[in-house]
Biotite code that builds the C-alpha atoms (Angstrom):
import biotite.structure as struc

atoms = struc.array([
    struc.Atom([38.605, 37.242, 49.858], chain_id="A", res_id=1, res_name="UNK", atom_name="CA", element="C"),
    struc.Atom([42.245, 36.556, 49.082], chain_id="A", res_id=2, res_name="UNK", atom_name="CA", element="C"),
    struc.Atom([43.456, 35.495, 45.503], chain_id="A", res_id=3, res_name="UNK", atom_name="CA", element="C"),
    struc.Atom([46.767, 34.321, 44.065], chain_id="A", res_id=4, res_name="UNK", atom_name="CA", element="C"),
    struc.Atom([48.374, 36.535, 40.792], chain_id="A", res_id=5, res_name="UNK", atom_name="CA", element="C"),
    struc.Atom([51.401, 35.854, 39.098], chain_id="A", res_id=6, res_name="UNK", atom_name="CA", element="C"),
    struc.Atom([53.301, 38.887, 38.926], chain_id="A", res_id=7, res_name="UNK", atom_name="CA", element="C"),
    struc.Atom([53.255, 40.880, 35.271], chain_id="A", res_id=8, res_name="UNK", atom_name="CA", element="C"),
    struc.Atom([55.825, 39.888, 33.302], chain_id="A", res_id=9, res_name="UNK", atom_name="CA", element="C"),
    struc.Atom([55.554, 42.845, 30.581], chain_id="A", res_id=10, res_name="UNK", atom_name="CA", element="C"),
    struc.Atom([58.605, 44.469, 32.610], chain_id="A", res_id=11, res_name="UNK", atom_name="CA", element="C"),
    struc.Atom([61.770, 45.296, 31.027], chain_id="A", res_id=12, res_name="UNK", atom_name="CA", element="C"),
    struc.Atom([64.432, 42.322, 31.927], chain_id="A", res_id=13, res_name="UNK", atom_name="CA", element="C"),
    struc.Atom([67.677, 43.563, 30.881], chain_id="A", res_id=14, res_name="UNK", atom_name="CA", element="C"),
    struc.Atom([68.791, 46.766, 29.619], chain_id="A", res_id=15, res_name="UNK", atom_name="CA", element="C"),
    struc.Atom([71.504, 46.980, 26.270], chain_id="A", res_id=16, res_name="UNK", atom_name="CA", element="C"),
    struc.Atom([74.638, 48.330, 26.596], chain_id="A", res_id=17, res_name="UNK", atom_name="CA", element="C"),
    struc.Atom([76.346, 49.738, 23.308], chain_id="A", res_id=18, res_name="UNK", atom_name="CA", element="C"),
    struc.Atom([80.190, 49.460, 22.881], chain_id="A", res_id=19, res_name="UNK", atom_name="CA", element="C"),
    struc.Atom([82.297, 50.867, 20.015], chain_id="A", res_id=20, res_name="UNK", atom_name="CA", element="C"),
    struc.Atom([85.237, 47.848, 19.658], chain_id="A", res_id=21, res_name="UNK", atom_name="CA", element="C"),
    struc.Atom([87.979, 47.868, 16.232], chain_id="A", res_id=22, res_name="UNK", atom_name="CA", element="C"),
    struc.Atom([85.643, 46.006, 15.119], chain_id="A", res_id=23, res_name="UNK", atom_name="CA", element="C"),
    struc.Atom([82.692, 48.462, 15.279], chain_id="A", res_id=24, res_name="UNK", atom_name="CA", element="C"),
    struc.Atom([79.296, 48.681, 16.808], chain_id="A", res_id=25, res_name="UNK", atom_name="CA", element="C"),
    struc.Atom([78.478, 45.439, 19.055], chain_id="A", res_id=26, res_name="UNK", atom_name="CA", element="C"),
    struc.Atom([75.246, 45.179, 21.202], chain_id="A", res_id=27, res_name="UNK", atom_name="CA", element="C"),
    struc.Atom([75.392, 43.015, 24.694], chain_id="A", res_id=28, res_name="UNK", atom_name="CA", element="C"),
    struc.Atom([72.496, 42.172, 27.010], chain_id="A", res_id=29, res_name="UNK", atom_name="CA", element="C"),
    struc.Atom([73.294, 42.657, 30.442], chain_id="A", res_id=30, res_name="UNK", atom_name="CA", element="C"),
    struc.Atom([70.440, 40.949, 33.185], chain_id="A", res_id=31, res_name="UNK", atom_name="CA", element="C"),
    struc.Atom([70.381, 44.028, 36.036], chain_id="A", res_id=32, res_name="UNK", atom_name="CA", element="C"),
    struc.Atom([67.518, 42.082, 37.682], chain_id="A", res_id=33, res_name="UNK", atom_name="CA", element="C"),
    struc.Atom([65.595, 38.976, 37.830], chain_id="A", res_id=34, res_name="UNK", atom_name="CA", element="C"),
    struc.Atom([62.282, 38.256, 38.148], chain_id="A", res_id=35, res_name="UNK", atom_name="CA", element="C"),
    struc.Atom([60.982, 36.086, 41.139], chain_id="A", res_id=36, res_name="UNK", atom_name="CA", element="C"),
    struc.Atom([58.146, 33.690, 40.039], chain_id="A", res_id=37, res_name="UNK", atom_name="CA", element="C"),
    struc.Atom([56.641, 33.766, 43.702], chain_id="A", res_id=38, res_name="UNK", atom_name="CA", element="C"),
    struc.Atom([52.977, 34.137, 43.860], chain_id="A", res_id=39, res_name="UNK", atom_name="CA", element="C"),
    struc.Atom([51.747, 37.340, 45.184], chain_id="A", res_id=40, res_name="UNK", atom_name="CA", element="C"),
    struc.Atom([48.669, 37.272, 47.244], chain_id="A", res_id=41, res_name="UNK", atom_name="CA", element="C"),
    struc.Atom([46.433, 40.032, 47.245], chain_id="A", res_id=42, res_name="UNK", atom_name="CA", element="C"),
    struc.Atom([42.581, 41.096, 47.495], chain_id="A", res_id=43, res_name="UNK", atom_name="CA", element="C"),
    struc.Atom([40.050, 40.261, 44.689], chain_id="A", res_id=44, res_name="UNK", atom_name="CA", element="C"),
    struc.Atom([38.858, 44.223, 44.768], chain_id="A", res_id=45, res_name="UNK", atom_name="CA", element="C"),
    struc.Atom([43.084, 45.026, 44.134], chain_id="A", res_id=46, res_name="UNK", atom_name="CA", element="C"),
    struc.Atom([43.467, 46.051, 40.910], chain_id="A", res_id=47, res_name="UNK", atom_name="CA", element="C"),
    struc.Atom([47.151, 46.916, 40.668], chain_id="A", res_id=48, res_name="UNK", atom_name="CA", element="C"),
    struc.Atom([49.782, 44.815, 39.391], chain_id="A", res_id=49, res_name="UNK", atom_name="CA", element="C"),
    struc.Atom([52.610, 43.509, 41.564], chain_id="A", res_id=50, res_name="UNK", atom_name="CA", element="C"),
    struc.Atom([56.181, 42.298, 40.484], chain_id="A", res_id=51, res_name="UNK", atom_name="CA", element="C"),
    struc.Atom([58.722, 41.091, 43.249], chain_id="A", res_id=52, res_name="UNK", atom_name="CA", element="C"),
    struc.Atom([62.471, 40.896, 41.291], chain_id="A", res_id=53, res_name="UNK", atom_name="CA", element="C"),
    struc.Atom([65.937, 40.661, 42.875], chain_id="A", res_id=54, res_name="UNK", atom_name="CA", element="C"),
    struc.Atom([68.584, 43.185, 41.783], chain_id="A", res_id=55, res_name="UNK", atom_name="CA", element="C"),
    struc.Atom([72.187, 41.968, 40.871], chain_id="A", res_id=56, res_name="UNK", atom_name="CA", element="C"),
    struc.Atom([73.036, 42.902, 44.694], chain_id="A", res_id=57, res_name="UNK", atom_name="CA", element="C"),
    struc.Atom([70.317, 40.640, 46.096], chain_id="A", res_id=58, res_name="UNK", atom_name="CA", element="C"),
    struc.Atom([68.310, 43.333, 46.933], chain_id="A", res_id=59, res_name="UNK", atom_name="CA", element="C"),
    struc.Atom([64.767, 42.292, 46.967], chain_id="A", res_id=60, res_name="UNK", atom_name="CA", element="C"),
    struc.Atom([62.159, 45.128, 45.421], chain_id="A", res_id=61, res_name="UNK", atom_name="CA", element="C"),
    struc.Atom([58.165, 45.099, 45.094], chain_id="A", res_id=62, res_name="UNK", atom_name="CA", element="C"),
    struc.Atom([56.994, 46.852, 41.962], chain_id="A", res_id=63, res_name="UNK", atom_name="CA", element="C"),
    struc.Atom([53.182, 47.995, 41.995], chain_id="A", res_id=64, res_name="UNK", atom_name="CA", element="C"),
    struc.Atom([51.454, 48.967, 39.054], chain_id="A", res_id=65, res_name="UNK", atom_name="CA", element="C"),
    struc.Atom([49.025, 51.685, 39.692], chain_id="A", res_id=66, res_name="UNK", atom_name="CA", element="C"),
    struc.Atom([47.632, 53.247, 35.849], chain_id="A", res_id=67, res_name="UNK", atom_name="CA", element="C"),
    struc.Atom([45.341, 55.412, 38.346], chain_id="A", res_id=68, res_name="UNK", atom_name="CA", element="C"),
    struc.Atom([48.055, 56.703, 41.011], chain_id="A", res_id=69, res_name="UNK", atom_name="CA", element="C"),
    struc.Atom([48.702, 60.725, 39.962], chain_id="A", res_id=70, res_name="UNK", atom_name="CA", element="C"),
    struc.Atom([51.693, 60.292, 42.453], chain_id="A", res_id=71, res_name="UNK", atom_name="CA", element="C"),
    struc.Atom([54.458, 57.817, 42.798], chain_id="A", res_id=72, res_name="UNK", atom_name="CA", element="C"),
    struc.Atom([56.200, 56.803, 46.485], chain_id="A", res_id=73, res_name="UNK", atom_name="CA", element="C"),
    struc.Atom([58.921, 54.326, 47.132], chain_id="A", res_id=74, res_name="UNK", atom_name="CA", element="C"),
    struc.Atom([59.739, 52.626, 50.530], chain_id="A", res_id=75, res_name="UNK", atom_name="CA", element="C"),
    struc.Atom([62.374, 50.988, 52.091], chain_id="A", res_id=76, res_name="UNK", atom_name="CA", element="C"),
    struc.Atom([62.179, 48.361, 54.784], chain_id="A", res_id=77, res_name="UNK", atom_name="CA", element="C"),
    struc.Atom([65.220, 47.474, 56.268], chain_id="A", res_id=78, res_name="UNK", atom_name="CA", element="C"),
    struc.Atom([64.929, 43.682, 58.276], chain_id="A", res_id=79, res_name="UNK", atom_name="CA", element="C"),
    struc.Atom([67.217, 44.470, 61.072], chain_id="A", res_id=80, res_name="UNK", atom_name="CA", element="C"),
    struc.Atom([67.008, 45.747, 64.687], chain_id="A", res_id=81, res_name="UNK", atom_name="CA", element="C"),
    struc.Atom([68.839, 46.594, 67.539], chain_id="A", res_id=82, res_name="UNK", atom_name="CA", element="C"),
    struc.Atom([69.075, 42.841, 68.041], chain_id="A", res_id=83, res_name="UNK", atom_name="CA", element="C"),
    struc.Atom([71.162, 42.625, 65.440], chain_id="A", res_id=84, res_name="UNK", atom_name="CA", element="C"),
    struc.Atom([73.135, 45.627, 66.546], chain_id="A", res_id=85, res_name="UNK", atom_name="CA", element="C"),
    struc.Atom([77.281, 44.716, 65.883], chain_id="A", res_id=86, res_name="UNK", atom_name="CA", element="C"),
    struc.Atom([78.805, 44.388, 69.959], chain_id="A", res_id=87, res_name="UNK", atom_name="CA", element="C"),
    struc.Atom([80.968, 47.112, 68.941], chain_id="A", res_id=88, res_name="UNK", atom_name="CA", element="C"),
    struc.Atom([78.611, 49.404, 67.392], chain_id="A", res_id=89, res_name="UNK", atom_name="CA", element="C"),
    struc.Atom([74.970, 49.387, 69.402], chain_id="A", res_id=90, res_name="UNK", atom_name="CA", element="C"),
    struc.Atom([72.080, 51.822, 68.311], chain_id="A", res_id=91, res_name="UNK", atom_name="CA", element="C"),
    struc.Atom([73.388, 51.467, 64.657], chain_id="A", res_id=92, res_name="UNK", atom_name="CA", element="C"),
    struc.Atom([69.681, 50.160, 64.284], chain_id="A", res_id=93, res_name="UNK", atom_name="CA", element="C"),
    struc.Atom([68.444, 53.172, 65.707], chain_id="A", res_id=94, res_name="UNK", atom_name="CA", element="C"),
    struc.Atom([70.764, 55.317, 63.917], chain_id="A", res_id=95, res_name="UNK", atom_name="CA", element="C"),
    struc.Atom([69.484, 54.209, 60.795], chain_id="A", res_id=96, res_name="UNK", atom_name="CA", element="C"),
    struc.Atom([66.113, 54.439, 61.299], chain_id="A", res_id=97, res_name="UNK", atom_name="CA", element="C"),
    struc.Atom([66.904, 58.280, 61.781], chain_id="A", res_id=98, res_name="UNK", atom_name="CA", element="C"),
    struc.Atom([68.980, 58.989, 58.917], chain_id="A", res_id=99, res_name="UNK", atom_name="CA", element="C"),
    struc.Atom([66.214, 57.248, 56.952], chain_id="A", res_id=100, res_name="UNK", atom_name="CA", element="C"),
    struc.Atom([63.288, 59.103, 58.223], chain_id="A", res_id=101, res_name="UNK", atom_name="CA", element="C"),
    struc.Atom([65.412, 62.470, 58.477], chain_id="A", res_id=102, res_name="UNK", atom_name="CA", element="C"),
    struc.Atom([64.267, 64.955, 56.063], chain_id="A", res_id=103, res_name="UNK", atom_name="CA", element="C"),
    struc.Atom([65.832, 68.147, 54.507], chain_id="A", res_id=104, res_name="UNK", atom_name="CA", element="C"),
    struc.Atom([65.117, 71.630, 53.374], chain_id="A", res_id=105, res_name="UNK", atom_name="CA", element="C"),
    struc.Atom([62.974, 70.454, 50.343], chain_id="A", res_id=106, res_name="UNK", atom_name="CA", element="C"),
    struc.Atom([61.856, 66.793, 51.774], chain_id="A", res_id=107, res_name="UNK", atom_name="CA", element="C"),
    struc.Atom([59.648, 67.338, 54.695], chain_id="A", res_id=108, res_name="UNK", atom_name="CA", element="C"),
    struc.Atom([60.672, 64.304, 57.714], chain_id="A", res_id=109, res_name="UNK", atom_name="CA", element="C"),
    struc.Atom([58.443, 61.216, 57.650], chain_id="A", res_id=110, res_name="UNK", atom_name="CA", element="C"),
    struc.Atom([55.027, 61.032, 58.045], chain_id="A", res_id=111, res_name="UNK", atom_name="CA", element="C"),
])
């Protein structure tokens, strides 16, 4: 069985930046994300909490809250293919994908 959550919103909004003006300390709230009010739809036996919020560059992220996780992972889904490959520049899709999924000496390759 499916069931509908709104997302957590116990998640830091904004962070404050501290400048020193003539006229001495002044603190300014600057939004670095937003959060998205969509509805996240996820099994009843799910226990995690999920936040979807858009960074200032559009950039779309999924947070999941996992108290019981020892280990933490990030992903990256990119929504483009060789279909959208530029005329001029075919298998930057594929390229990508590689230089994603590449590792390096400490980093073991994908998988």
């Amino acid at each position: 069985m499916m069931r509908s959550v709104n997302a957590p919103q116990h998640l830091v909004q904004s962070v404050i930046v501290i400048g020193r003006p003539l006229g001495g300390l002044q603190f300014r709230r600057i939004s670095v994300w937003q959060p998205l009010q969509e509805t996240i739809r996820k099994s009843d036996k799910d226990t995690r909490q999920y936040q979807a919020i858009r960074l200032d560059n559009d950039m779309v992220v999924l947070l999941v809250s996992d108290p019981q996780a020892v280990k933490s992972l990030s992903a990256l889904v990119v929504p483009v293919g060789s279909l959208e490959d530029p005329e001029a520049h075919q298998g930057l899709a594929h390229y990508l994908e590689h230089m994603c999924l590449m590792g390096s000496k400490k980093i073991s390759a994908g998988g």
